[in-house]
C-alpha positions, 0 to 999 in steps of 0.5 A, spaced: 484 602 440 487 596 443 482 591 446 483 590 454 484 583 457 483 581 464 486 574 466 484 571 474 488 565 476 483 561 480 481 554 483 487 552 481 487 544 481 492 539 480 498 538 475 497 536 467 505 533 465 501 531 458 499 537 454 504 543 451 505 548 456 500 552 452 495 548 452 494 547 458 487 549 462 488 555 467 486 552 473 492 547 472 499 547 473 504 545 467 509 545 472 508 544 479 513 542 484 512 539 491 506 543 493 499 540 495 492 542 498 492 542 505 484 540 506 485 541 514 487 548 514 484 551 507 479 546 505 482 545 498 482 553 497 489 555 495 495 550 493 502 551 498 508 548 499 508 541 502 511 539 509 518 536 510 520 531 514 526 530 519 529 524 520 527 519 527 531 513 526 536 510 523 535 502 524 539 497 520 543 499 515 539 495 509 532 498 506 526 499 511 521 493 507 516 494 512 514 498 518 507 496 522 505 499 529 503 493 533 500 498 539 502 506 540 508 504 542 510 499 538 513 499 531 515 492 528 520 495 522 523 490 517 530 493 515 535 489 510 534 482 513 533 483 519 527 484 523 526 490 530 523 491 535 521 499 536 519 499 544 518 506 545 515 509 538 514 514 535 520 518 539 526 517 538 529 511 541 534 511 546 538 505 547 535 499 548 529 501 544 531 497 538 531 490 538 533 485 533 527 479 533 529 476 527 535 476 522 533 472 516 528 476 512 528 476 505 530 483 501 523 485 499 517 488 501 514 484 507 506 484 508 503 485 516 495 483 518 493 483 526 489 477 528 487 476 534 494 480 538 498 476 535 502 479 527 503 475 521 509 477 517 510 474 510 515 477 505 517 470 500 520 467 504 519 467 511 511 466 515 513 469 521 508 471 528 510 476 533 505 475 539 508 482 543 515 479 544 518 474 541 518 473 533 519 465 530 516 462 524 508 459 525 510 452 523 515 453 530 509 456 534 504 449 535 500 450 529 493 447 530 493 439 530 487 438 525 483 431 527 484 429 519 480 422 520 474 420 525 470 413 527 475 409 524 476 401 527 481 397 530 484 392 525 482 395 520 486 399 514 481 404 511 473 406 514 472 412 518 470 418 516 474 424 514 473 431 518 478 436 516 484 437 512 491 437 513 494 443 515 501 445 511 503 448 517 504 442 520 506 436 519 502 433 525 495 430 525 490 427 529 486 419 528 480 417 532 479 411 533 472 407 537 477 401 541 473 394 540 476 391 546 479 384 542 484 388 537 491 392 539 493 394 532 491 401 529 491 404 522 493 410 522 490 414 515 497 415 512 504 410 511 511 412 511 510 417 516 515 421 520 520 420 525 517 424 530 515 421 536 507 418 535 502 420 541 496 417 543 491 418 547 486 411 551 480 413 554 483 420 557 490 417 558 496 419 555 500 413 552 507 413 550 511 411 543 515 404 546 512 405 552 504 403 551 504 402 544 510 400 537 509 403 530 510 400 524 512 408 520 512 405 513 505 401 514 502 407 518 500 402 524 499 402 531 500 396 535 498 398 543 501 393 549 494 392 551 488 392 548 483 398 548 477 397 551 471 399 548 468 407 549 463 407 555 458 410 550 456 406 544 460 408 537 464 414 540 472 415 538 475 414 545 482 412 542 486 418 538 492 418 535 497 423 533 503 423 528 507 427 523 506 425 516 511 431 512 508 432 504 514 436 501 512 443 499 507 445 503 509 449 508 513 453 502 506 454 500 505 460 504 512 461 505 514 464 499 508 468 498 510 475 496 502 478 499 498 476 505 491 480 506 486 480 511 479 478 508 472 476 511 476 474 518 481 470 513 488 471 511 489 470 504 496 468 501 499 470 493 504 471 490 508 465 491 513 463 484 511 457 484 504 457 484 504 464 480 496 463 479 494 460 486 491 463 491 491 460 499 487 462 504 486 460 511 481 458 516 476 463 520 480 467 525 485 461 524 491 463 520 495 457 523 491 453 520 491 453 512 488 446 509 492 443 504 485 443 500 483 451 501 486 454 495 483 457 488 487 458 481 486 464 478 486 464 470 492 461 467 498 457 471 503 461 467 501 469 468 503 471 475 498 475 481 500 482 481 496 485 486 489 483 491 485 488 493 479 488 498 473 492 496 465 492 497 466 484 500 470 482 494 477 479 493 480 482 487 486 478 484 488 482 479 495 478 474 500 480 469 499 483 462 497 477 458 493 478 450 491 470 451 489 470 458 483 473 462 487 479 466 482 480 472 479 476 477 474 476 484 472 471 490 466 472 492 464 469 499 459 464 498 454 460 503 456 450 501 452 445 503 457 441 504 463 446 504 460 452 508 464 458 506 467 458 500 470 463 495 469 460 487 474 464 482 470 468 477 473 471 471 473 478 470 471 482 464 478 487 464 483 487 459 488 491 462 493 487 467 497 490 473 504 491 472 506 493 479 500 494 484 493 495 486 490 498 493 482 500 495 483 508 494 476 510 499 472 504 494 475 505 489 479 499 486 485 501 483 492 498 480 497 500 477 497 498 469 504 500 464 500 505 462 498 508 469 492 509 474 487 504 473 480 504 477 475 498 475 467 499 477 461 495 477 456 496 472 449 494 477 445 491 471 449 486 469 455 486 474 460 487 469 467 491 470 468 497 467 476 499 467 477 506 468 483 510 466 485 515 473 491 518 472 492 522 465 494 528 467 501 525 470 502 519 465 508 521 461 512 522 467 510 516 472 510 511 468 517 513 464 520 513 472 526 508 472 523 504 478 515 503 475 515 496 476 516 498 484 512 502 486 508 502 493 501 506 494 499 509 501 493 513 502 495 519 507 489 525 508 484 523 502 490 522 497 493 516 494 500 517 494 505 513 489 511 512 490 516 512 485 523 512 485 524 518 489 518 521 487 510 521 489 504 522 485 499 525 489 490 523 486 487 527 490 480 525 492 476 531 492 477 533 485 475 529 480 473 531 473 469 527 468 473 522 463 470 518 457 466 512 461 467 514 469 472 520 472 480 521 473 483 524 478 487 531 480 494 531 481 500 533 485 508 532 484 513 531 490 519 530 489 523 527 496 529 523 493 534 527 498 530 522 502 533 516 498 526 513 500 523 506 499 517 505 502 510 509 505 506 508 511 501 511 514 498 511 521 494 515 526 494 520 520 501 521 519 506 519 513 512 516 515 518 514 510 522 508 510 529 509 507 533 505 503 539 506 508 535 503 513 532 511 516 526 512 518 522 519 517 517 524 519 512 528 515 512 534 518 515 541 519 518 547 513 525 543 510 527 537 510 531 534 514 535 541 515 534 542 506 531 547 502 524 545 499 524 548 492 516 548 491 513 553 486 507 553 482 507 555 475 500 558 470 500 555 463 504 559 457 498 563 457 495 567 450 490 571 454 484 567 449 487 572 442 492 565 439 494 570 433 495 576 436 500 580 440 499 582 447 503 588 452 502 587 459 499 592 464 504 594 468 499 595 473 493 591 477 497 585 477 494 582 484 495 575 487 491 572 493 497 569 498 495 565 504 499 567 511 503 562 514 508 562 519 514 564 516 511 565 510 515 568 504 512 568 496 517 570 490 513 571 483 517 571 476 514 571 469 517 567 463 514 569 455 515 565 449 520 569 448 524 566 454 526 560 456 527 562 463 524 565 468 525 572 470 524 574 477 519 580 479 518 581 486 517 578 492 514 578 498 512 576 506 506 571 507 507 571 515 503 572 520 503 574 527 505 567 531 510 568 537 512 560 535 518 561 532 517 567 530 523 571 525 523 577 526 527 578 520 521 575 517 516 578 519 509 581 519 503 582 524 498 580 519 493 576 523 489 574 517 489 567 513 490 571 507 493 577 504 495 580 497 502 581 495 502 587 488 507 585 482 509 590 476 510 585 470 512 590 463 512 586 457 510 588 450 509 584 444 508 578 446 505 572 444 505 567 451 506 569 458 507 564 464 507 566 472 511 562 476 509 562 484 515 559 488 518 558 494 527 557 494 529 558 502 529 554 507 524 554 512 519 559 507 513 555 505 508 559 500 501 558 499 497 562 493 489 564 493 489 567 486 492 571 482 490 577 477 494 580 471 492 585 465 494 585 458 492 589 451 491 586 445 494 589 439 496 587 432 497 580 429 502 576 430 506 576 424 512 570 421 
């Protein structure tokens, strides 16, 4: 008597791309496409159809590098090389809601960071602030004026103590002086200064170059009309001097920085070229004031940063694949007698270099490796990093795309979604499994090329696609922008647990667990080792009752989350079966539960 065997399809997890479809696990799909699990409306229960999205704007006509939402109704949107201003945001904008700000940005992808009402834009090229209505360049927005000498004397060159370091920003600086009532002439703490006019400031009165005073630009000296008094208290500075002094390259220094990010009330700055292992930081709560002494080197000068990501108050700096050199490093705030807030470079124990990107995925550390998704951990004895693969299950696909090297990472309702030439790699957060030294994510695949996308962003919960044609889209709805989603699920080439012998479906008790959604519509086919193509079954309505755009043609009163739709599969003789649960018309999401088919074991198979 033959033996019966019964097959559930449940708890369906993710994607596997790395094992043969026979191989697979159960729960898995050996090929899913452009479905995901809605944790807001079933918990994570069944796999469906993602949402579309439609298009809200059209802005420039290059690639959309950056997009930041500056308050709810303001989007600042860096389109080819030039920088707008979306005033009525997210609505469709009416004319005079776009505005061009800035038109001389780089073609790369630009980094935003808010401080104080006022957003720092840096893209490699430029070091913008747009304080709510105009954009321009920080060096054109007064940068602060640091005092660089104190207590210096009249008619001496030198003496004085130092107080704060030039700012790169600015080629200005400031010297007080303590007059002594006898000599008129200054020396300023620097020579060959520029031509900018030179201000000074005598017991709270404003004096002017070739006015009150000359100077002498190649000695650095000031020489006043009159005599300075002395300070009315003993030993105070009551003459301060201000001029410019510009030191080649160091405004570049920020500027041609490709990663700006906000640590510990400071802006960090890398990625400059030119500097390829350095790391910039500003002041506290200043990011106009960036001391020409406030940067760290990070391993070897010829192996390029990467990728900086925050995490548990730590700045993680991750760098190129590099054999010789140290590949991961971290800055640690700490307290200097002398210095005050400090961030020293330590060297990491972690071989595997960044090829492409890092982000902070709920506390998780993560990069982007040639091999895939990297998360580093901590081991809490002796603080070493444990790198820790992520991304098996999608590895072979991702990281053969044609655009690897420039994916961009968002995190969107608890996934961490990587773009990737027109394809987004979803690691699901809830569904982790135990790897070798730590745990790998669970996969989703979409594919949303006919949105020819280039960037990601998150805000408020919603998911926005920035174009490479200057378009900007919405996640939302059941197409995408007015196409078909194809969307289907697939079970692995399933021998039933009997490898060696042939099986014969039951006709009957084929049942799956479908999930009720407005306009709903689920076809099923089978595919056997016999076939290399799929065969359609049967198919069925998966709506409920909804008077929201309702189809009539399409329709049902189930008020239900959930409901069954029954399927005869007849195949003899078989080694390997495979259901494919999908959806291939406009406006038609699906979504499967669980899905139940019987078969028969009869004799061995033979050659």
């Amino acid at each position: 008597m033959a033996t019966g065997v019964k097959r559930v399809y449940t708890d369906f997890k993710g994607v596997d791309f790395l094992e043969e479809p026979s191989l697979v696990n159960i729960t898995r799909s050996p090929d899913a496409l452009n479905v995901w699990k809605n944790y807001e409306d079933t918990q994570g229960a069944c796999v469906e159809t993602r949402p579309g999205f439609r298009k809200l704007v059209q802005i420039g006509v290059g690639p959309i590098y950056g997009i930041f939402i500056y308050s709810s109704s303001i989007a600042i949107v860096h389109s080819g090389i030039k920088l707008y201003e979306w005033s009525n945001f997210p609505n469709e904008p009416e004319e005079g809601d776009i505005e061009e700000i800035y038109t001389d940005m780089n073609n790369r992808k630009s980094y935003f960071n808010k401080v104080a009402e006022k957003l720092y834009i840096n893209d490699g090229k430029n070091y913008l602030v747009y304080d709510g209505s105009t954009c321009k360049k920080v060096i054109d927005d007064d940068p602060f004026i640091p005092t660089t000498t104190i207590s210096r004397t009249a008619g001496n060159i030198g003496g004085g103590e130092t107080l704060q370091d030039v700012n790169v920003l600015t080629p200005k600086r400031t010297n007080s002086f303590v007059g002594d009532g006898e000599n008129k002439v200054f020396y300023l703490d620097a020579t060959e200064i520029d031509s900018d006019p030179v201000t000074a400031l005598v017991n709270d009165i404003e004096m002017e170059e070739n006015t009150d005073f000359v100077v002498d630009r190649v000695a650095g000296k000031v020489t006043f009309n009159e005599t300075p008094s002395e300070p009315n208290l003993s030993g105070q500075d009551n003459v301060f001097i201000t001029f410019a002094k510009t030191v080649e390259g160091y405004a570049d220094r920020i500027s041609k920085c490709t990663q700006a990010l906000l640590f510990d009330n400071r802006l960090f700055f890398t990625g400059n070229p030119d500097y390829p292992n350095a790391v910039f930081h500003s002041e506290l709560n200043n990011p106009q004031y960036i001391s020409d002494l406030n940067y760290y080197e990070d391993g070897a000068g010829d192996s390029q940063i990467t990728g900086m990501t925050v995490g548990n108050n730590i700045l993680w700096v991750f760098k190129n694949l590099d054999q010789n050199n140290a590949n991961v490093f971290y800055h640690e705030p700490t307290l200097d007698t002398e210095a005050g807030k400090i961030y020293p470079s330590k060297q990491g124990n972690v071989s595997i270099g960044c090829y492409a990107v890092s982000t902070n995925f709920q506390d998780d550390i993560v990069y982007l490796s040639r091999y895939g998704l990297e998360g580093v951990s901590t081991e809490k004895i002796d603080s070493r990093q444990v790198v820790a693969h992520r991304s098996t299950m999608v590895d072979v696909k991702m990281t053969n795309e044609n655009g690897y090297r420039d994916a961009c990472m968002t995190e969107w309702k608890g996934y961490l979604l990587i773009l990737v030439d027109g394809r987004i790699y979803l690691a699901d957060s809830r569904q982790k499994y135990a790897s070798l030294n730590s745990f790998e994510y669970e996969w989703f695949y979409w594919d949303i090329s006919n949105a020819n996308p280039n960037i990601l962003k998150e805000y408020n919960d919603r998911l926005y696609i920035g174009a490479k044609d200057g378009s900007i889209f919405i996640v939302e709805g059941t197409n995408d922008n007015g196409a078909t989603i194809l969307s289907y699920w697939t079970t692995p080439m399933d021998n039933f647990g009997y490898e060696n012998q042939l099986k014969t479906t039951n006709k009957r008790g084929g049942i799956a667990k479908i999930k009720t959604i407005q306009n709903g519509r689920i076809k099923i086919a089978r595919r056997t080792d016999k076939s290399e193509e799929y065969k359609y079954t049967t198919e069925k309505s998966a709506t409920g009752f909804n008077f929201n755009n309702i189809n009539f043609a399409n329709f049902s009163f189930v008020t239900t989350n959930k409901s069954y739709m029954l399927y005869k599969i007849k195949e003899k003789k078989i080694s390997e079966l495979s259901l494919k649960f999908y959806s291939d018309e406009k406006d038609k999401p699906f979504g499967i539960y669980s899905a139940v088919i019987e078969a028969f074991v009869g004799g061995y198979i033979k050659k």
